[in-house]
C-alpha positions as CSV (number, residue, x, y, z in Angstrom):
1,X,39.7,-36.2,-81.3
2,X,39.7,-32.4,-82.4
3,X,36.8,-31.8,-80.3
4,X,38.0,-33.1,-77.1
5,X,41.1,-30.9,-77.0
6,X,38.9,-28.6,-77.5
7,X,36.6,-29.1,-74.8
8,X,39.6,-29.4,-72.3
9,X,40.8,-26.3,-73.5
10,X,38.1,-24.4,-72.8
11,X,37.7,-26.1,-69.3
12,X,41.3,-25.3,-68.9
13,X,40.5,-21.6,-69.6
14,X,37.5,-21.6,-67.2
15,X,40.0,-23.5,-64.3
16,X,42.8,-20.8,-64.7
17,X,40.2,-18.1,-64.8
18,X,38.5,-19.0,-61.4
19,X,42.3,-19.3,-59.7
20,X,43.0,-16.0,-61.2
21,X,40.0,-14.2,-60.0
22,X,39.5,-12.7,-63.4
23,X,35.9,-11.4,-63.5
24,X,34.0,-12.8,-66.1
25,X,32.1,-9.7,-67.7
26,X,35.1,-7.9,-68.4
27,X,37.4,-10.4,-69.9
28,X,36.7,-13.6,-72.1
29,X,39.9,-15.9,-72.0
30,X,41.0,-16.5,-75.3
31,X,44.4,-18.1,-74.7
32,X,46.5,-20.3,-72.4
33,X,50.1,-21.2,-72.9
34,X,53.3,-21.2,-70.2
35,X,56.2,-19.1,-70.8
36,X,59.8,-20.5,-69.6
37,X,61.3,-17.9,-66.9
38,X,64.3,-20.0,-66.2
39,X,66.0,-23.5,-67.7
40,X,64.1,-25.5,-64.5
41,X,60.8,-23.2,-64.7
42,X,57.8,-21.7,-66.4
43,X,54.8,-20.0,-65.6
44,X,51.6,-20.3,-67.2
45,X,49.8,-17.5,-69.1
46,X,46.5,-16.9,-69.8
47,X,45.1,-14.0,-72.3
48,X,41.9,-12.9,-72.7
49,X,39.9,-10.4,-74.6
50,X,38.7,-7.2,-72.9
51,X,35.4,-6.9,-73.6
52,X,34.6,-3.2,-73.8
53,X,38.1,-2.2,-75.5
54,X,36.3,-2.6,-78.8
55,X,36.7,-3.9,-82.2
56,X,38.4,-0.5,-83.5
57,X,41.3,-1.1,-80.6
58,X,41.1,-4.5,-79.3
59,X,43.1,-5.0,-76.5
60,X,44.4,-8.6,-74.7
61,X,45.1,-8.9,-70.8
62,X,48.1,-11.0,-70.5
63,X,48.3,-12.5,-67.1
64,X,50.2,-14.7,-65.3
65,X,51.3,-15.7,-61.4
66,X,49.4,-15.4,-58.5
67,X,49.1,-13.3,-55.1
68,X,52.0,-10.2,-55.0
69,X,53.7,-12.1,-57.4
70,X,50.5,-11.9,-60.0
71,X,51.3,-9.7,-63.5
72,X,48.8,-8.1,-65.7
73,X,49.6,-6.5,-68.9
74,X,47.3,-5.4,-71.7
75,X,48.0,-5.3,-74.9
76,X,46.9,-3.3,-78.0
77,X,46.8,-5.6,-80.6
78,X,46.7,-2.8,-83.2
79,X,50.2,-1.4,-81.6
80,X,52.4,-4.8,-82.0
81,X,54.8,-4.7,-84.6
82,X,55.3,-7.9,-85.6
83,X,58.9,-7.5,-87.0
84,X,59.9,-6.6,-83.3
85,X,57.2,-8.1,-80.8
86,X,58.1,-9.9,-77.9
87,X,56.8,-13.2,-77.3
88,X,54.2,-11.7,-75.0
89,X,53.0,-9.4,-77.6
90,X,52.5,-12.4,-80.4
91,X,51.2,-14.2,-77.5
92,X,48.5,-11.3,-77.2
93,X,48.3,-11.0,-80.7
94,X,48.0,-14.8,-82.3
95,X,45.6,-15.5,-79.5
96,X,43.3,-12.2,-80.5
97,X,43.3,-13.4,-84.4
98,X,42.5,-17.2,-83.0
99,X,39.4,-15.9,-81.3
100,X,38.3,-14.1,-84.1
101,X,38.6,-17.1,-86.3
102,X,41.7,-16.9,-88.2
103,X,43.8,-19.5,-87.3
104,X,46.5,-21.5,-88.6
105,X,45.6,-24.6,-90.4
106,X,46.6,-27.6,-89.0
107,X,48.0,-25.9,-86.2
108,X,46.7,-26.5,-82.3
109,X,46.5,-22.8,-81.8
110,X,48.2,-19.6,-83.2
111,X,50.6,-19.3,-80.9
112,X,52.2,-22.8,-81.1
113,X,52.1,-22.7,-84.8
114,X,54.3,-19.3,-84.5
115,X,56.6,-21.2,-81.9
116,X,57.0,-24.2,-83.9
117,X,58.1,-21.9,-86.9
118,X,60.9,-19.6,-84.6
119,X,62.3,-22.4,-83.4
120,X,62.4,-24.1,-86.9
121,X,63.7,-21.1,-88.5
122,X,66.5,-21.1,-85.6
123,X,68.3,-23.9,-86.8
């Protein structure tokens, strides 16, 4: 079953990649999630990996909307304070360490594992 989240994952990626014009040499998406803007809606948010920015400074494209309403960020993951990030930047950041391997066991993905645990820790 692990495997076929998986695949549909990563054909969820290469969907959202083509609708956002992304070009594929530069970036490699690395994560997908949707971020609530309002109590009645959410956008979805796909980061991936720039590809020259280097192991030294790696830096995440955070992306999201489409047309004028389209908004691109990138993010040095080396820069985000954890103790203070926003949600974009562990976004950025928990998506980076997932595509370099280190990921939370038992977890879907980095970034829900981090979610589940704020709002746990909000109660």
């Amino acid at each position: 079953m692990k495997a076929k989240a998986g695949y549909i994952k990563k054909v969820q990626l290469k969907l959202w990649m083509r609708m956002m014009r992304f070009p594929r040499r530069s970036c490699r998406g690395i994560g997908l999630t949707s971020f609530g803007i309002s109590d009645a809606e959410s956008r979805v948010v796909l980061a991936s990996y720039v590809k020259d920015s280097g192991e030294d400074d790696p830096v995440v494209q955070i992306a999201y909307g489409q047309g004028d309403d389209r908004k691109v960020y990138h993010i040095h993951v080396n820069d985000v304070d954890i103790s203070n990030a926003s949600d974009m930047e562990m976004f950025a950041l928990l998506s980076y360490e997932g595509y370099k391997g280190r990921t939370a066991p038992g977890a879907i993905n980095n970034y829900s594992a981090y979610k589940t645990f704020e709002s746990r820790r909000r109660i």
